[in-house]
Each structure stands twice: as C-alpha cells, then as structure tokens.
C-alpha positions in Angstrom: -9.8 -14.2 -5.4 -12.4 -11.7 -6.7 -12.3 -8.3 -7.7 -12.1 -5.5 -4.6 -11.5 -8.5 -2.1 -11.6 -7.2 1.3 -7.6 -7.6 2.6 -7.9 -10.3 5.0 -5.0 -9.6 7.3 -5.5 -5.9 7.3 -5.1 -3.9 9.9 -8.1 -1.2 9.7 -8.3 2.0 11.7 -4.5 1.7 13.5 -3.8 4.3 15.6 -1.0 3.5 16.9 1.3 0.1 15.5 2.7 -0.5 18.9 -0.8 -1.1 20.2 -2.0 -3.1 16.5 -6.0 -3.1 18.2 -8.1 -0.4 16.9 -10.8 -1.6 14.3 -12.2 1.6 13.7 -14.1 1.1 10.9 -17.8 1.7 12.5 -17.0 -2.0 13.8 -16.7 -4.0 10.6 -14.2 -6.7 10.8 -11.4 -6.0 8.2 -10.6 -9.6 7.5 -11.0 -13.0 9.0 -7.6 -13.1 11.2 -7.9 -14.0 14.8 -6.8 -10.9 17.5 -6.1 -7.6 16.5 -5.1 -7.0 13.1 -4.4 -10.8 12.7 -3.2 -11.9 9.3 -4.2 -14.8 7.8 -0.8 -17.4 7.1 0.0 -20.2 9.2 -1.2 -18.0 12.4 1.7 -15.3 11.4 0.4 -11.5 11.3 1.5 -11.2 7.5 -0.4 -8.1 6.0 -0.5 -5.1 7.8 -1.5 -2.6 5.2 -4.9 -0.2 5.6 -8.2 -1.2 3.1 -8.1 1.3 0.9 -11.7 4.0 1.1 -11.0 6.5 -1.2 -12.0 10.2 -0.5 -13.5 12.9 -2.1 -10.1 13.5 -4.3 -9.6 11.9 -7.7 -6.6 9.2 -7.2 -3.4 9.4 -8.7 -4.1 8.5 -13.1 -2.5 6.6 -15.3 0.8 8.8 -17.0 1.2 10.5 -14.1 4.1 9.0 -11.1 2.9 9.0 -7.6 3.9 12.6 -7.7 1.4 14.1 -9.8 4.2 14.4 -12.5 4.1 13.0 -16.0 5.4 10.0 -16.1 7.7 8.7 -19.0 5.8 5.2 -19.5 7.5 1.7 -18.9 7.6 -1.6 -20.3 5.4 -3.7 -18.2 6.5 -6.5 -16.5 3.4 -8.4 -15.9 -0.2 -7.5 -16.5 -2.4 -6.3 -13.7 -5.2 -8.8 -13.9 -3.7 -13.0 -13.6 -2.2 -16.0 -11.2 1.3 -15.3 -11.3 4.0 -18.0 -10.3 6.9 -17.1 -8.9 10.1 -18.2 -10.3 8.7 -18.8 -13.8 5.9 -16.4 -14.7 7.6 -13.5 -12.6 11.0 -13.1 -11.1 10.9 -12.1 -7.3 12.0 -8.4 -6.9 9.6 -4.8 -6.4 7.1 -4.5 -8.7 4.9 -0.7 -9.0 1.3 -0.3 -10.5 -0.1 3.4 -10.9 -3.6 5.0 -11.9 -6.0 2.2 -9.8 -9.0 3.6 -9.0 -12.5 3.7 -6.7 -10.2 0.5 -4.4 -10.3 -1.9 -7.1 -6.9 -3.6 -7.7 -6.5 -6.2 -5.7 -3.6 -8.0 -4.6 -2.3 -11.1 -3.1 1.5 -12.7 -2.2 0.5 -16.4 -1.6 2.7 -19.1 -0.3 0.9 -21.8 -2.5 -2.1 -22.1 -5.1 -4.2 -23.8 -2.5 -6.4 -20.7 -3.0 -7.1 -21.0 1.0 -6.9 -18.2 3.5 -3.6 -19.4 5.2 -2.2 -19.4 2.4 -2.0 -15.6 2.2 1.3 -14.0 3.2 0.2 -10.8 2.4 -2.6 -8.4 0.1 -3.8 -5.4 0.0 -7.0 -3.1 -1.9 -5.7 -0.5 -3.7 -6.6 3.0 -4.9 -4.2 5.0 -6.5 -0.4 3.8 -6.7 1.4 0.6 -4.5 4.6 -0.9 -4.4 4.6 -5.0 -4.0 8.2 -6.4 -2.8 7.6 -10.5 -4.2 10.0 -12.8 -2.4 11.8 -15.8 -3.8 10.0 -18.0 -1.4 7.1 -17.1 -2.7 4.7 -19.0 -4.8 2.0 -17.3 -6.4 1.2 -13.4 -6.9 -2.6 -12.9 -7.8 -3.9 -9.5 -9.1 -7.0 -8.4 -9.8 -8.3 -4.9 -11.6 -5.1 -3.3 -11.3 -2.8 -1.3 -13.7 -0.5 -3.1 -15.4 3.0 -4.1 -13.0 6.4 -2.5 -13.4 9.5 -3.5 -12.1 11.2 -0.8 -10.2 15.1 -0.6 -9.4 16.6 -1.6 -6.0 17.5 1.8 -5.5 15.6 4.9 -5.6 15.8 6.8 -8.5 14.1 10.3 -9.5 13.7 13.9 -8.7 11.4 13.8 -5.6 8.5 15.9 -4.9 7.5 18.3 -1.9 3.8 17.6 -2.2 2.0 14.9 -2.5 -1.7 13.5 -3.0 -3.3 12.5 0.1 -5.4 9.6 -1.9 -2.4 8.9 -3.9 -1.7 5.3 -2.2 2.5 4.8 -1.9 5.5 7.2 -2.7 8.9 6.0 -2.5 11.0 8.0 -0.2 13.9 9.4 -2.7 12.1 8.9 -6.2 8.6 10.1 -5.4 8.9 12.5 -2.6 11.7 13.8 -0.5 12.4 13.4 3.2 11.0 15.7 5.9 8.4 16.9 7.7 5.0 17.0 5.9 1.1 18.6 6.5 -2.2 17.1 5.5 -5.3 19.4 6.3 -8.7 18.9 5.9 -9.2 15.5 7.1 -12.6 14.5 8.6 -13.8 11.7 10.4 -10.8 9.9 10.9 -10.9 8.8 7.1 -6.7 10.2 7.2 -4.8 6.6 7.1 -0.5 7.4 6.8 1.8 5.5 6.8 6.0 5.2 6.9 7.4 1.5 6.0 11.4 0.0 6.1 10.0 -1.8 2.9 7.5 -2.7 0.4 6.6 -6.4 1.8 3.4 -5.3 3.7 4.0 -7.3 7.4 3.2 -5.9 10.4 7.2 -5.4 11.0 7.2 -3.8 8.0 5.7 -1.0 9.4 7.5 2.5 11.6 4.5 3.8 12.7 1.4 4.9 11.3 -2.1 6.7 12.6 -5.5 7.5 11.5 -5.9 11.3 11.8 -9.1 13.7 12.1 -8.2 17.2 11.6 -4.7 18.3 10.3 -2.2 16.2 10.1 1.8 16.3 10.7 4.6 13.4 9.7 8.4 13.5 9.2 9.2 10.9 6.9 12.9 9.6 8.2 15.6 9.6 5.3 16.1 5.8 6.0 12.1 5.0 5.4 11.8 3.3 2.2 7.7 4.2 1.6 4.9 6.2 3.0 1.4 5.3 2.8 -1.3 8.0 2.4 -5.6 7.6 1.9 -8.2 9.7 2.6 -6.3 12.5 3.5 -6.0 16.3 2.2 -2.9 16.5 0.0 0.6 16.6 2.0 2.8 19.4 1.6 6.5 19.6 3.0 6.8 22.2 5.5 10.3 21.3 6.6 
C-alpha cells in the first residue's frame, strides 16, 4: 500500500453515525466501498474512521503525549514503516504512534497478505496521534510513514488533561484527557471531525457517535468511552 493511501472504508463527512450517508467532502468518494461509508472486507463495513485533513494547527510532535505534555519516551514495539505479521512479527494487543504529520502515516489491519481490497478489515490516514487495537485473528498490520509503534497497557494509565489539540488525532479517555463536557471554537467550513469510540478497532460499531461541526463545537465524552477522535478543529477545552 503506498504512502498517504486514501482509507478505503472510511467514512468521510459523518454527521450523524446512526444515519452513516454523508460524503461531504465537496463529493469525492472516500474509498472504493459500495453504499454509504462501505468498507471494504468480505462486504462487511470494517473501517469507520474520518481521512485525516489537517488544519491550520501544527499536529501533535514527537516527545510530546496526545496531551501536549512531555512525554517520557518508550521502547518501541515495532517500527512505523513495514508488513507486519501477526502472531510472529507482532503480538495482537493496542499499539499507539505519536508526532505523524501533514496525513501521512498510513495504516492497514488486513485479514491476509493477498494485498487486495477485501482484504482490509480496517485503516486509517493519520495526522497527529492514533491508537490501533490488532486482533489475534488478524493476519497482517501494514504501516506506512508513521512514528514508530508502542504498545500501550490494557488499562488506562496517566494524569489526564482538560484541554486538548483539536488536530491532535486520538486521546485515551483516562490517560490523555479526562471525562466531561468539552468546547472547540473556531471551526470553519465543516473541516471539525470528533469523535467518541467503545474501542480502538476502527468498525463502524466501534463508533458512539460522532459529527462534522462548523462553528463552535460542544461534546461530553462519557466516563465509559475508551477514545475520542479530533481533526480540524480549534483546540477542546473542558468546560464541565
């Protein structure tokens, strides 16, 4: 797959999940999956994150967490550019990569090597930071141009924040930021992608709800989500 692939199951421009439809992307297709948001393995809706467009803001850099804090740096567990098999080259679990840039780490959870597009379970573009939960029945984990791969505990850990960058990609809910109600302002031209997700596996029932947003923006992120997404928007800060 080559650098800054476009996602091919991702959904582009949601406005609301229960109604996955809205390409609103000046009416460019976001991938090559049939109906609305359609992802692209064995006729399953599999990926259901955004294509990352970064804004104006510069995204989250390397030694610093998706906070904005420094960040004590970890051993990696795999390296950000490679075909990865599962089971021998990397063991299933959450894996974290920081400090991507400009939407040009891409990756890919693949249920074979066929290199075909129904063999995707999931991908995603990526600026800034992104969690990756790889499964045991998957087979292959391709990434391209991205930071280097961490393995992150089952658990949240860490001291979260009350702010957040609104180019910053994905915090975890009880490391990087804390629960509550949060407000983005500044966004234009319905460029404000959020997100909440149960988990870091990137299907369309992965997903609480979500919204493209012109103007200011407003989100409680639940004590029982695991992540929330965040591009193009004016930094978040917790009001609540």
């Amino acid at each position: 797959m080559g650098l800054g692939k476009i996602a091919l199951g991702a959904v582009v421009g949601v406005a609301v999940i229960a109604a996955v439809s809205a390409n609103a992307d000046d009416g460019k297709d976001s991938g090559s999956g049939s109906g609305s948001g359609s992802g692209s393995g064995s006729g399953n809706d599999t990926s259901a994150s955004a294509v990352h467009r970064p804004g104006s803001k510069q995204a989250t850099g390397a030694g610093k967490d998706s906070g904005g804090r420094a960040a004590a740096k970890k051993k990696a567990a795999f390296a950000g550019d490679g075909e990865f098999q599962v089971g021998s080259d990397i063991k299933p679990g959450t894996y974290r990569t920081t400090g991507n840039t400009n939407g040009m780490c891409y990756w890919e959870r693949a249920k074979d090597a066929s290199g075909e597009m129904d063999s995707i379970l999931a991908n995603d573009n990526v600026s800034g930071t992104s969690y990756v939960t790889v499964k045991a029945g998957d087979k292959l984990f391709k990434s391209n141009g991205c930071a280097d791969w961490e393995a992150v505990a089952a658990k949240p850990k860490g001291s979260p924040a009350a702010s957040m960058d609104g180019d910053g990609g994905m915090f975890r809910v009880g490391a990087d930021i804390a629960p509550g109600t949060y407000k983005s302002a500044g966004n234009s031209d319905d460029s404000c992608y959020w997100e909440r997700t149960k988990d870091a596996e990137h299907g369309l029932d992965s997903i609480i709800a979500n919204n493209n947003v012109k103007g200011t923006a407003v989100v409680t992120i639940g004590a029982g989500d695991a992540y929330f997404k965040t591009t193009g928007c004016g930094n978040w800060k917790k009001t609540a």
